[in-house]
C-alpha positions as CSV (number, residue, x, y, z in Angstrom):
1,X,-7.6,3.9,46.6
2,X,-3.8,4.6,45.1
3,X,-3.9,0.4,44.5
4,X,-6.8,0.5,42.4
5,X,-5.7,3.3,40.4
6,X,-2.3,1.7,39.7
7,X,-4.4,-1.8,38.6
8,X,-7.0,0.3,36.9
9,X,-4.0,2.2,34.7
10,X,-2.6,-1.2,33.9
11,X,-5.5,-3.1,32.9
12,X,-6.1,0.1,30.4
13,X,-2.8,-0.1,28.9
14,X,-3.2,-3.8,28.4
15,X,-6.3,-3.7,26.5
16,X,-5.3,-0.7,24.4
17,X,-2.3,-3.0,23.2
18,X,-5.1,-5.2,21.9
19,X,-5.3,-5.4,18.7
20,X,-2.5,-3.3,17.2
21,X,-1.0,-5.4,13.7
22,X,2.8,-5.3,13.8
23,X,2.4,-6.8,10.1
24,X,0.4,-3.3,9.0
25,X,-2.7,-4.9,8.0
26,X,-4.4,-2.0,9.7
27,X,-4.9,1.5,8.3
28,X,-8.2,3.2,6.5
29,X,-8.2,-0.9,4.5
30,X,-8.6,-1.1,0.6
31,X,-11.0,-3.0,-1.6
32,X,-8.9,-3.5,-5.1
33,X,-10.9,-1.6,-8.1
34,X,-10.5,-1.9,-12.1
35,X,-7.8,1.1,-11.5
36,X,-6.9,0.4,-8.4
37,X,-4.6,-1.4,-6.3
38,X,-4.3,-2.0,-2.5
39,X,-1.2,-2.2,-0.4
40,X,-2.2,-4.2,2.5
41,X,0.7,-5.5,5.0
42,X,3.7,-5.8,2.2
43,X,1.9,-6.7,-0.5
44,X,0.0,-5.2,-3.4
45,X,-3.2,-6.4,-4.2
46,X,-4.0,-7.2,-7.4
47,X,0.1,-8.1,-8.1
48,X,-0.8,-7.5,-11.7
49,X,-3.4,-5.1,-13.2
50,X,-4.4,-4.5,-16.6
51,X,-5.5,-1.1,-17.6
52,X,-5.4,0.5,-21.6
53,X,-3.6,3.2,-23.1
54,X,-4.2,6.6,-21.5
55,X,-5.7,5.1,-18.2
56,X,-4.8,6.3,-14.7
57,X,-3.6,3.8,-12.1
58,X,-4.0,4.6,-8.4
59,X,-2.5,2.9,-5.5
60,X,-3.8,3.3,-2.1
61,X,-2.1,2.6,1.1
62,X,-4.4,0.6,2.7
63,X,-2.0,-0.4,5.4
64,X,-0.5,1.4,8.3
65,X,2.8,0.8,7.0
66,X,4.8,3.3,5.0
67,X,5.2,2.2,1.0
68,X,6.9,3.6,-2.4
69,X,5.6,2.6,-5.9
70,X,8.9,2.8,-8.0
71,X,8.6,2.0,-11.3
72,X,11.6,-1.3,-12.1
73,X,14.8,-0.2,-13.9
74,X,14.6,0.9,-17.3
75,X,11.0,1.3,-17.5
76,X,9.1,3.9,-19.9
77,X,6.8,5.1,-17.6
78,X,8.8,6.7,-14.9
79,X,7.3,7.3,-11.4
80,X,8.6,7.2,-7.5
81,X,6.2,7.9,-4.9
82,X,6.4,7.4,-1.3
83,X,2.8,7.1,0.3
84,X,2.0,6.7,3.7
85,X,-1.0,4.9,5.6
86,X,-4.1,6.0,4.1
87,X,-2.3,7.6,1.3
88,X,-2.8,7.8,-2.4
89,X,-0.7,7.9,-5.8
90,X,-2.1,8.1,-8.8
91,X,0.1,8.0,-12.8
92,X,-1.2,7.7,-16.0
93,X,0.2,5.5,-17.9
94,X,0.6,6.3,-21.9
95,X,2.6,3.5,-23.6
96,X,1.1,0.0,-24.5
97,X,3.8,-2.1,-22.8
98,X,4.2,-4.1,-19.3
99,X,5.5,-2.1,-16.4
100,X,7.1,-3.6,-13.4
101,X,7.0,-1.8,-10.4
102,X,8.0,-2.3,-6.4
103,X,8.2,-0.9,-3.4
104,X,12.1,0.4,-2.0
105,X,10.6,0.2,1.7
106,X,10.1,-3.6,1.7
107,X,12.1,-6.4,-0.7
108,X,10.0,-8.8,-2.2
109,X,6.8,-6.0,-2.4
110,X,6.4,-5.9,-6.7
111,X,3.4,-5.6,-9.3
112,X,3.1,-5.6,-12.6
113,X,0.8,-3.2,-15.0
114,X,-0.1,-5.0,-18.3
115,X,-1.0,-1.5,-20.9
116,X,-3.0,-2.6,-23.8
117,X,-3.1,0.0,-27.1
């Protein structure tokens, strides 16, 4: 009886290590919109988005990895926002211009919003 509690423990820790994502692919998942873009694993999804004056751009974590969308150095539109798995941030963005954005957590993680007047 103690034996095939011990075997019975292990064989449940086994299969609940099945199917866990150590790239962060997992999470509540995100389908890219006209306004919205994904982060799935370390990417965002579109990497560029175009959007007009006066539109609202949200990003949703769709990963279970934590992620920032910083806006790139020198930019008009000013924004730093950390979100977490299943997490949301939202900015509306004013000027016609392209804004370059990326996130601190992971190098390489950037996007692009094209504003049109």
């Amino acid at each position: 009886m103690r034996m095939t509690r011990l075997v019975a423990f292990g064989a449940a820790v086994v299969i609940g290590g099945c199917g866990s994502d150590p790239y962060g692919s997992g999470g509540s998942g995100c389908t890219p919109t006209a306004t919205q873009v994904c982060m799935t694993a370390s990417t965002f999804n579109p990497v560029s988005r175009t959007v007009t004056a006066g539109m609202t751009v949200m990003w949703r974590n769709g990963s279970s990895l934590d992620h920032t969308v910083t806006n790139d150095a020198g930019s008009a539109e000013v924004f730093n926002q950390s979100v977490g798995p299943s997490g949301t941030f939202s900015h509306q963005f004013n000027t016609a211009d392209t804004f370059g954005y990326h996130c601190n957590i992971h190098p390489g993680m950037t996007g692009t919003i094209v504003v049109n007047p």
